[in-house]
C-alpha positions as CSV (number, residue, x, y, z in Angstrom):
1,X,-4.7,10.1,57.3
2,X,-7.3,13.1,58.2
3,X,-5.8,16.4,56.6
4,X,-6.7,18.4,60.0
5,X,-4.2,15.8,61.7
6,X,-1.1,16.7,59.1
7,X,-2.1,20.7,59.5
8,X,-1.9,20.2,63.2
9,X,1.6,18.2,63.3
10,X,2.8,20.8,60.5
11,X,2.0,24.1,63.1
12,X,3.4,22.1,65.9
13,X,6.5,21.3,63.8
14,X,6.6,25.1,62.7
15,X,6.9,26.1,66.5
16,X,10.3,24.6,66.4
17,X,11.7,25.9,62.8
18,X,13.6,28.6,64.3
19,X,16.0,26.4,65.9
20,X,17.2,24.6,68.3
21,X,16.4,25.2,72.8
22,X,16.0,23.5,75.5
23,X,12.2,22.3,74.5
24,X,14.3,20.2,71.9
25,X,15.0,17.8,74.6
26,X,11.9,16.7,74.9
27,X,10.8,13.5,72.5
28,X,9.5,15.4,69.2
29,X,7.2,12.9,68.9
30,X,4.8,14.7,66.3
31,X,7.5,14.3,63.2
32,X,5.9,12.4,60.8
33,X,6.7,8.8,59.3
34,X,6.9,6.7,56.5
35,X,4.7,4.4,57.9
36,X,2.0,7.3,58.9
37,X,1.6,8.2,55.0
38,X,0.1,5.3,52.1
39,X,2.8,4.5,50.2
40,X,3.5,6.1,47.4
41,X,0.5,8.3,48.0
42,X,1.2,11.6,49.4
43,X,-2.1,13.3,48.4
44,X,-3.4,13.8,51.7
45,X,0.0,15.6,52.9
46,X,-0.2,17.8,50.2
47,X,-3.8,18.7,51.2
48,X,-2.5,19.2,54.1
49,X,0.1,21.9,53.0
50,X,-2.8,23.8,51.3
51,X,-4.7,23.7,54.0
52,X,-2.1,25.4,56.3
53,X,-2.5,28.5,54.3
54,X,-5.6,29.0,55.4
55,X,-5.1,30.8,59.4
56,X,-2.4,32.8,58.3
57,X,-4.1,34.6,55.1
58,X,-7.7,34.3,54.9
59,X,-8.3,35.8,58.4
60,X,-8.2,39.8,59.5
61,X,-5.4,38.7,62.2
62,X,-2.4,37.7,60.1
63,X,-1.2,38.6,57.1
64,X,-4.2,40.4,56.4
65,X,-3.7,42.8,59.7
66,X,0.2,43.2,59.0
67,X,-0.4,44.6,55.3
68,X,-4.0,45.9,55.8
69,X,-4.2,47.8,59.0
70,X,-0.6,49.4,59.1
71,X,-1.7,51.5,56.1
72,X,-4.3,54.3,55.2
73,X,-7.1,51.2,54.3
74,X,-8.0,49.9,57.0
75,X,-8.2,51.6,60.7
76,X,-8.9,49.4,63.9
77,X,-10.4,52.0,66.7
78,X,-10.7,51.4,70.0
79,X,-14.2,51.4,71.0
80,X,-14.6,52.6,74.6
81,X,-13.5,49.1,76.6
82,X,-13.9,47.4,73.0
83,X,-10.6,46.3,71.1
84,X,-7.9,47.5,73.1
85,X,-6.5,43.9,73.1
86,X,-3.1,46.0,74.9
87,X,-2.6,48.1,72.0
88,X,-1.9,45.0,69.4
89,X,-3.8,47.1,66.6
90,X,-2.7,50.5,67.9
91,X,1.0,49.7,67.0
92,X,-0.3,48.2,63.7
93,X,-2.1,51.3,62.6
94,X,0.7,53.7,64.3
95,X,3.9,51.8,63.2
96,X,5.1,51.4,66.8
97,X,5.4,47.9,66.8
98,X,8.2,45.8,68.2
99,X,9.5,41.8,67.8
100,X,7.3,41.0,70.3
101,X,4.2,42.2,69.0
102,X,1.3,39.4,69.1
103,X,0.4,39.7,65.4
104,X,4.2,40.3,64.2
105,X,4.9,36.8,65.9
106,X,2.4,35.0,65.2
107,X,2.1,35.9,61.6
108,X,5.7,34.8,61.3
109,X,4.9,31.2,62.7
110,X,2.7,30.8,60.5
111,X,4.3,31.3,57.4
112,X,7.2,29.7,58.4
113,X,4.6,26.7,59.0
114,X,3.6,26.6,55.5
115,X,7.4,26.6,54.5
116,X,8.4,23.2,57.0
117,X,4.8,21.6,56.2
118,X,5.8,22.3,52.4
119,X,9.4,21.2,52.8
120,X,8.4,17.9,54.8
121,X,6.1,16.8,52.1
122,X,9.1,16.6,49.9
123,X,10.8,13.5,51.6
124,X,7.5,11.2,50.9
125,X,8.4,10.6,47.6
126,X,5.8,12.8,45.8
127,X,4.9,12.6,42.2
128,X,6.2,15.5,40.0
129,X,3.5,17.6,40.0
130,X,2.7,16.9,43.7
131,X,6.0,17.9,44.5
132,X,5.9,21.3,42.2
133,X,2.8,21.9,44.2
134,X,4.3,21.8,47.2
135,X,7.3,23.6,46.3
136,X,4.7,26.1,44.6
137,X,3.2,26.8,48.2
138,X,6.7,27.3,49.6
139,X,7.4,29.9,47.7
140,X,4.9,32.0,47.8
141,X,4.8,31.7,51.8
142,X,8.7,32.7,51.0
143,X,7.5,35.6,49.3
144,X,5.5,36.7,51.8
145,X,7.9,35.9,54.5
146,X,10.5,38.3,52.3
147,X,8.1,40.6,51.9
148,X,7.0,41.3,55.2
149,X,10.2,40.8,56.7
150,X,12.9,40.1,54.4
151,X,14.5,37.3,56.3
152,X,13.4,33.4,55.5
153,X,14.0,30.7,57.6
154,X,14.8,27.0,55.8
155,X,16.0,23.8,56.3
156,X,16.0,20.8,53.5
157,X,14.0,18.1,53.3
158,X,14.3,15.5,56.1
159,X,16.9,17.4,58.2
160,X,16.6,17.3,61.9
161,X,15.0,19.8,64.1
162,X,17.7,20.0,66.4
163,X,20.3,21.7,63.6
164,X,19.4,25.3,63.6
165,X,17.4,26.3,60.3
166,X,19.1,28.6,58.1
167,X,18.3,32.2,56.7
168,X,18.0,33.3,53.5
169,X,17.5,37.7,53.3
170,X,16.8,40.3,50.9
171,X,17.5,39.7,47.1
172,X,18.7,36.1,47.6
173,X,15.6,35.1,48.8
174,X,13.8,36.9,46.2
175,X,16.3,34.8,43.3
176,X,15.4,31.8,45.3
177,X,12.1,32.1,44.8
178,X,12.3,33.3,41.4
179,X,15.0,29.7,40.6
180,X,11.6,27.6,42.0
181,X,8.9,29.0,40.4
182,X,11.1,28.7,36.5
183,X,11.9,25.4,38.0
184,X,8.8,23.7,38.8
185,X,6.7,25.8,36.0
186,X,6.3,23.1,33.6
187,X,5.3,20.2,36.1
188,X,2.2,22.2,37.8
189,X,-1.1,22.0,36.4
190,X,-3.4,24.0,34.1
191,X,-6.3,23.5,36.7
192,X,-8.3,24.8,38.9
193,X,-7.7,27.9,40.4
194,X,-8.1,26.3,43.3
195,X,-4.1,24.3,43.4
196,X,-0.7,26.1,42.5
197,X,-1.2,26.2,38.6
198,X,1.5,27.6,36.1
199,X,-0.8,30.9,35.9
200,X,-0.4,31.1,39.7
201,X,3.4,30.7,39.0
202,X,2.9,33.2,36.6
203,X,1.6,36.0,38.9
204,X,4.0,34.8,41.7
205,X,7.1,36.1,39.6
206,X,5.5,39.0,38.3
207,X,5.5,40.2,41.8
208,X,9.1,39.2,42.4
209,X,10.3,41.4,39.6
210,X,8.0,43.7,40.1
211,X,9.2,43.9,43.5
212,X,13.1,43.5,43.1
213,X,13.7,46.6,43.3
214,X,11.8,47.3,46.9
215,X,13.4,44.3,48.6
216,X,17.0,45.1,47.1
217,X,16.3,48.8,48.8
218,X,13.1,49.7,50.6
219,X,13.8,53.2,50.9
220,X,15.0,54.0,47.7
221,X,14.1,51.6,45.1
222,X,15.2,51.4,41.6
223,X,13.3,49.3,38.8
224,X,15.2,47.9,36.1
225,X,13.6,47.8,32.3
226,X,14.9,44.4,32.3
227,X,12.4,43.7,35.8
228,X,9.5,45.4,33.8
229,X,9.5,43.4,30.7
230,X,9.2,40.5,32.5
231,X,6.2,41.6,34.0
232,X,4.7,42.5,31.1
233,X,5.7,39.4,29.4
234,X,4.2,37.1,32.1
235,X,0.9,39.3,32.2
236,X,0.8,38.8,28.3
237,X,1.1,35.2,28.8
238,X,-2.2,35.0,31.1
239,X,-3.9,37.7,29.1
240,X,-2.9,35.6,25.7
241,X,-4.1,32.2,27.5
242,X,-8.0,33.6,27.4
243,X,-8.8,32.2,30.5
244,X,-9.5,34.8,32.4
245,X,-12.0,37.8,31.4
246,X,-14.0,40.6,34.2
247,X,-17.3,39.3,35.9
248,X,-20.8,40.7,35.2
249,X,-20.6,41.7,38.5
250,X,-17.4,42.6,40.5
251,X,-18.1,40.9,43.8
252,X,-19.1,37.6,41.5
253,X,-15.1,37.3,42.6
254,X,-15.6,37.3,46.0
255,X,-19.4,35.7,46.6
256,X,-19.9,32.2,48.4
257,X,-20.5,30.9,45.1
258,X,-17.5,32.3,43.3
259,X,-15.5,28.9,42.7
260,X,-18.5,28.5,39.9
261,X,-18.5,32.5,38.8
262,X,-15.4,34.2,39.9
263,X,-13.9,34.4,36.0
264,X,-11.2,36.5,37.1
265,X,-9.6,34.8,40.0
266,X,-6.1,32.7,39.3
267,X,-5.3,31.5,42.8
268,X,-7.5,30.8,45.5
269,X,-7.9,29.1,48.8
270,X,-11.2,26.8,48.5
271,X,-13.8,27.2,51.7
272,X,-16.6,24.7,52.3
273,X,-19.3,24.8,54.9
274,X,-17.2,22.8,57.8
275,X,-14.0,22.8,56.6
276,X,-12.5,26.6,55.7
277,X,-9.9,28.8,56.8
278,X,-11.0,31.8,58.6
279,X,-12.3,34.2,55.9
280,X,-16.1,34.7,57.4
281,X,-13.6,37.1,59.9
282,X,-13.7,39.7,57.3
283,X,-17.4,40.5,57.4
284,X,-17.6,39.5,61.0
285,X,-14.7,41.4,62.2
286,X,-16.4,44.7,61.0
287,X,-20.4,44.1,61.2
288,X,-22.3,45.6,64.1
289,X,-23.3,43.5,67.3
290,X,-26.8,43.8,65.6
291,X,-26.6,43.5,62.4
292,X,-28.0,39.3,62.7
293,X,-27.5,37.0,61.3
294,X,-24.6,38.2,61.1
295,X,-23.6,38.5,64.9
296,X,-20.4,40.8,64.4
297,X,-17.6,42.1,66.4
298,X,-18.0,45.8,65.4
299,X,-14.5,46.6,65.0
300,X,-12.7,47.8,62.2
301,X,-13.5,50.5,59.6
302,X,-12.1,52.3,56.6
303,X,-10.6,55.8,56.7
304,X,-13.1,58.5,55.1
305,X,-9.9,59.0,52.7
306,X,-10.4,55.8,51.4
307,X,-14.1,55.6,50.5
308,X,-13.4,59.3,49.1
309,X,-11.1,57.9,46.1
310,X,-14.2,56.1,44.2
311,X,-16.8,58.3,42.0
312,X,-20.3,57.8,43.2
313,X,-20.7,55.5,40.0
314,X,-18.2,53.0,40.6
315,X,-20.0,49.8,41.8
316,X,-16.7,48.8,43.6
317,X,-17.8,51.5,46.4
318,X,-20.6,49.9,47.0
319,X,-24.0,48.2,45.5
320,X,-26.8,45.6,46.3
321,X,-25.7,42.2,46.0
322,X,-28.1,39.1,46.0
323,X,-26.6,36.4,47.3
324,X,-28.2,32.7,46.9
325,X,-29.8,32.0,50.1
326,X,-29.7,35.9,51.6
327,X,-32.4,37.5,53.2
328,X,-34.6,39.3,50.7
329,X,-33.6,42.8,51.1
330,X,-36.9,44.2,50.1
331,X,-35.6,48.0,50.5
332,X,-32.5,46.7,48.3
333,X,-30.2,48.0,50.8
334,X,-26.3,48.3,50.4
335,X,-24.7,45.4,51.3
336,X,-21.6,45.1,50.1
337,X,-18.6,47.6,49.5
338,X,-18.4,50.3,51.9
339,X,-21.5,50.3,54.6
340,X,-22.0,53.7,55.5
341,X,-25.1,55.8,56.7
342,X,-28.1,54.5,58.2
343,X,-28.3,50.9,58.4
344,X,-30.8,48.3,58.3
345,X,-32.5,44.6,58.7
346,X,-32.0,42.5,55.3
347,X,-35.3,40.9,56.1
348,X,-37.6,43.0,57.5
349,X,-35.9,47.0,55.8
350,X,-36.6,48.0,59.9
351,X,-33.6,50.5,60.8
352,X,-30.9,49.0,62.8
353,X,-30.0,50.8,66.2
354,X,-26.5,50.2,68.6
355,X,-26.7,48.0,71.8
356,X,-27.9,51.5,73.6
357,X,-31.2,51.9,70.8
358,X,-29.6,54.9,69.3
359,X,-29.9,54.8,65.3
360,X,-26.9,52.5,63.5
361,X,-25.9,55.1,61.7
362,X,-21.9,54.5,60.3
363,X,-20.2,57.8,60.0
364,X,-17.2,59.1,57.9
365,X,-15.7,60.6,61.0
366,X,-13.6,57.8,63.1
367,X,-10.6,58.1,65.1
368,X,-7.9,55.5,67.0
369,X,-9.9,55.9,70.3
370,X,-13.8,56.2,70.1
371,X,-15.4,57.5,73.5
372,X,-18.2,59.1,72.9
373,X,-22.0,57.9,73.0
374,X,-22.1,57.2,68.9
375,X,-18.6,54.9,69.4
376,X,-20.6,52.0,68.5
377,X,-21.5,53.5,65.0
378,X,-18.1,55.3,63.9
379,X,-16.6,54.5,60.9
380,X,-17.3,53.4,57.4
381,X,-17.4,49.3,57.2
382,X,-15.8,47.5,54.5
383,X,-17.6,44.2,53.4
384,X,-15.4,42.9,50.3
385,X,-16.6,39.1,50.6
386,X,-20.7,39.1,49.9
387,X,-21.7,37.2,53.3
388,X,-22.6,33.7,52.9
389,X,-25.7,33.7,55.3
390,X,-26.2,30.4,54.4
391,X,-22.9,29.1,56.4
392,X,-24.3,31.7,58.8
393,X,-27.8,30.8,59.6
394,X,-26.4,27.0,60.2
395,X,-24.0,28.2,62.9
396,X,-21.0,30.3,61.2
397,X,-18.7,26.6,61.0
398,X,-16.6,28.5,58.1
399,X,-18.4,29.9,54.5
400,X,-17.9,28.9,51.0
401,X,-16.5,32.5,49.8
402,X,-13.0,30.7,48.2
403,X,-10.4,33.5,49.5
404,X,-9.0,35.2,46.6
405,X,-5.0,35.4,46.2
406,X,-4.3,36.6,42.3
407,X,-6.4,37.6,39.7
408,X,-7.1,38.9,36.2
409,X,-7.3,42.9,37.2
410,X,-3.7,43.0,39.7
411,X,-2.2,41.0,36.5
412,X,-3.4,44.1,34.5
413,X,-2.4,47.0,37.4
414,X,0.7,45.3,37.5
415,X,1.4,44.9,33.5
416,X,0.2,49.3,33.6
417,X,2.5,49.7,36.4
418,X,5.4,48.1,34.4
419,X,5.1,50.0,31.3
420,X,4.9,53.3,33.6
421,X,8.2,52.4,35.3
422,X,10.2,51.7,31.9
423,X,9.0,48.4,30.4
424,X,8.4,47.9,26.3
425,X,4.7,48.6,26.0
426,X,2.7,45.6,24.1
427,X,-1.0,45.0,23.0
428,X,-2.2,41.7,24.5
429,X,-6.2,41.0,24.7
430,X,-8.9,43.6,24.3
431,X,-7.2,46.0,26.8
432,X,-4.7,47.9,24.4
433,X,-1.2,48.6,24.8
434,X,-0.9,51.8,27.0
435,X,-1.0,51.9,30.9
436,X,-3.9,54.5,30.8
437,X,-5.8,52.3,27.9
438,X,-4.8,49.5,30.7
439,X,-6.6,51.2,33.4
440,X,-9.3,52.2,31.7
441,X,-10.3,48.9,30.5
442,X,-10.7,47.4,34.3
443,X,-12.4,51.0,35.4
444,X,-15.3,51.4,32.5
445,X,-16.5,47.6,32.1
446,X,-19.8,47.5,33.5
447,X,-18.9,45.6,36.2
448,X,-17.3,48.6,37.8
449,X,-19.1,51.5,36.0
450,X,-16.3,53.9,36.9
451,X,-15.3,56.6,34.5
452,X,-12.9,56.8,32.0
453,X,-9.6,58.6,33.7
454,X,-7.9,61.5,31.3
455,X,-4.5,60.7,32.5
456,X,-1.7,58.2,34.3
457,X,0.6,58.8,36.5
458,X,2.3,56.5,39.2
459,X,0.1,58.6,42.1
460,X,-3.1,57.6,40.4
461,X,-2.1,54.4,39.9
462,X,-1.6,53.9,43.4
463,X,-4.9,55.3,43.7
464,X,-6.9,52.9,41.4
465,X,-4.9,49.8,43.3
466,X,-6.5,51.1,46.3
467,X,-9.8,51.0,44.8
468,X,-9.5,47.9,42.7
469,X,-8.0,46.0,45.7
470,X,-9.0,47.1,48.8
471,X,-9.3,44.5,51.4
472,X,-6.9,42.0,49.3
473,X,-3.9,42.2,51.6
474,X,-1.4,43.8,48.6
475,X,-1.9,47.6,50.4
476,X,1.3,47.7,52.5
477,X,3.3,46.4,49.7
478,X,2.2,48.7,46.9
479,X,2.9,51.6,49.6
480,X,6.2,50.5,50.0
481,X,6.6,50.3,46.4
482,X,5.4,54.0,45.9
483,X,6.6,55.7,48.5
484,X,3.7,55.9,50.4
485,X,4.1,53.8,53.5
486,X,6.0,56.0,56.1
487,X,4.5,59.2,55.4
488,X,2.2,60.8,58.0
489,X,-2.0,60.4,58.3
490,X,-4.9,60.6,60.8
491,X,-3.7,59.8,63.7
492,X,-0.4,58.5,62.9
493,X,3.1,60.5,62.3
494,X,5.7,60.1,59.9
495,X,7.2,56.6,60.7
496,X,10.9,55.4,61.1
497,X,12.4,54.2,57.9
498,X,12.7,50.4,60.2
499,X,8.9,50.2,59.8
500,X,9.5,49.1,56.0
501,X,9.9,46.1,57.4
502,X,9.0,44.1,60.3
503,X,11.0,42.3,62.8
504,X,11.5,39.2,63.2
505,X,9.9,37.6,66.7
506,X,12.0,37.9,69.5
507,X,11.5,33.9,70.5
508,X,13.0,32.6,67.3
509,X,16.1,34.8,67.8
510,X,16.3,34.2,71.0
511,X,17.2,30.4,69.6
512,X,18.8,30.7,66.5
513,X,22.0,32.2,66.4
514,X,21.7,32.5,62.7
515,X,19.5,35.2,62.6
516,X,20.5,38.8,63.3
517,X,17.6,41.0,64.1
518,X,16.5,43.5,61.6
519,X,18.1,47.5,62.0
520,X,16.6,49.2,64.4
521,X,14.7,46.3,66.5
């Protein structure tokens, strides 16, 4: 059985988790059998569940826009008639979004996709460790399901489509996931990065405790000591297993080749040329028309504010990055980090200019609607995934950059984050005991080259997540978690308290009486 045919029957299926309508008269003739899977030999289904990760959280329209562009890290302009798209990003960036928003939808289909796919897996009599991988994947779509909108829908193994799934909100969800992942711990595997391992379990429940706080009250949450020594416990473990340690170079994590030289990553999704998610979106998603061969869609940019947290030393604003098979870069231009200034051919060093031969020049300055002649050049362009221009120059069918999930420096923000919120400090590894020793370790190895910082607080902290993880989907979360997400920037006022959370999509209430909508949608 070809995987792309069990990702395909697993969306289809997803369409109809909410519950049950009229379209459930029809003949649901995609549901698969016995007698479609080799016996005994559930592999390719499983493949199949990791696959169907892949839309909803490598691209820059999912997951990725619901925690990326509703905060102060990413901004999605619209450029004269370019990216209106009837004010889908708009409401992102503005918080004026509503359950039937196209990316609030979708996003939700998706996820719920990943939760049926992984649940249907489970009545193919799996091995053990197939089955904890699968039940590994469900939960961390779960999380982000609870996360985003703090209602999950599920049904159990083999039940019929036409009974209406059931929900699970809020703090049961979160102890749900938190049962699985102790559960199924012992039966996944050491290795690779690449499949639900028991460090990936790891991670996953140091952001539920973390996190139990938020999702038992967004708007004013408490963090138990209790909570915080488990996250330091489970960082200790991963730190203690000396499996992980910091790259020479910090975009190592992120390059086409980083399944081979990414040391720090713990989860990932893996790309190949021809069969990948969507991930090539983040480069081309913000890359001028011009800038070949990389043939981009010149939309989003970063906020001046942003790009202003990082010294001028710190290679995680930006550097020259040779990737194997790249165009030469003979004037050893920046090409990954933050783009900003004058910009120019990798091959040849000749200055780029917009589609009206004006100079390509990105700017600091950017606002929600661009109309003037330089709208083509505003805004400072993030490029977190080196470009594989190798994937590129045969046609763009996908990259080899694996998308990154967890890694070794959130497991240390995380672990300095506990201690700061009440949690028993401990010495594990080379990176001391306290939160700023913590810090400092990730900020002054050379593969960042930042300085050292004279002080912690929980505001700095926030601070040195934003630079260590820009462009990793976690920046709506940690500004729930401090406070941060409602308040007022460019362009945007102070938002609604209901905008901690997002609704659920009109449609699948619409069907399922056993959801109530969230407050204020």
């Amino acid at each position: 059985m070809k995987y792309s045919k069990i990702t395909r029957v697993a969306a289809v299926l997803a369409l109809l988790q909410g519950g049950a309508s009229c379209e459930l008269n029809e003949e649901l003739q995609g549901e698969l059998t016995q007698g479609q899977i080799p016996r005994g030999d559930p592999a390719a289904l499983l493949q199949g569940v990791y696959n169907a990760q892949r839309d909803p959280i490598q691209g820059h329209v999912s997951v990725f826009a619901l925690q990326e562009v509703s905060t102060d890290a990413r901004i999605m302009p619209t450029r004269g008639p370019d990216w209106d798209d009837n004010g889908k990003w708009r409401a992102l960036y503005n918080h004026t979004w509503d359950s039937n928003n196209e990316r609030v939808r979708d996003t939700f289909n998706q996820l719920e996709g990943i939760v049926f796919a992984s649940t249907d897996l489970l009545r193919f009599d799996p091995t053990v460790q197939q089955q904890a991988e699968a039940r590994f994947v469900r939960a961390w779509a779960t999380y982000l399901l609870l996360d985003l909108y703090d209602q999950v829908l599920y049904r159990e193994p083999g039940e019929q489509l036409s009974v209406l799934a059931r929900v699970r909100k809020g703090t049961e969800a979160l102890d749900y996931i938190v049962s699985e992942l102790n559960a199924i711990q012992g039966n996944l595997p050491d290795v690779p990065v690449s499949r639900g391992t028991k460090d990936a379990a790891r991670v996953l429940l140091m952001k539920c405790y973390l996190n139990r706080g938020v999702y038992a009250n967004r708007q004013s949450p408490a963090f138990a000591a209790a909570d915080m020594n488990q996250v330091v416990r489970l960082a200790d473990e991963i730190i203690n297993s000396n499996k992980y340690s910091f790259t020479p170079n910090y975009f190592d994590n992120f390059a086409p080749n980083n399944g081979a030289i990414g040391r720090e990553n713990i989860y990932t999704q893996e790309n190949t040329f021809g069969n990948s998610g969507p991930l090539r979106d983040l480069w081309k998603f913000v890359s001028h028309y011009n800038m070949r061969p990389v043939d981009g869609y010149n939309g989003p940019a970063v906020p001046a504010e942003l790009y202003d947290l990082f010294e001028a030393s710190d290679k995680r604003r930006g550097q020259v990055y040779d990737v194997p098979g790249g165009p030469a870069n003979p004037g050893r231009r920046i090409n990954v980090g933050f783009l900003i200034g004058q910009q120019y051919n990798l091959t040849t060093d000749a200055p780029l200019t917009t589609r009206s031969g004006s100079p390509l020049v990105f700017t600091k300055e950017i606002n929600l609607f661009e109309t003037g002649a330089d709208l083509e050049a505003k805004g400072i362009r993030p490029i977190k995934y080196p470009v594989d221009y190798v994937s590129e120059a045969q046609g763009g069918n996908g990259c080899e950059n694996d998308h990154v999930t967890f890694r070794l420096a959130d497991v240390l923000l995380m672990k300095a984050e506990a201690i700061l919120r009440g949690a028993t400090p401990t010495s594990a590894g080379p990176y001391g005991a306290t939160p700023l020793a913590i810090v400092n370790a990730i900020r002054t190895h050379p593969s960042r080259g930042a300085s050292s910082l004279p002080a912690l607080t929980l505001d700095i902290l926030l601070a040195e997540r934003a630079r260590e993880l820009y462009s990793e989907s976690w920046r709506r979360q940690d500004m729930v978690r401090f406070g941060r997400f409602l308040q007022a920037r460019k362009d945007k006022p102070q938002s609604d308290p209901k905008y901690l959370i997002y609704p659920i999509p009109q449609t699948q209430v619409d069907i399922n009486r056993n959801i109530t909508q969230n407050p204020g949608y």
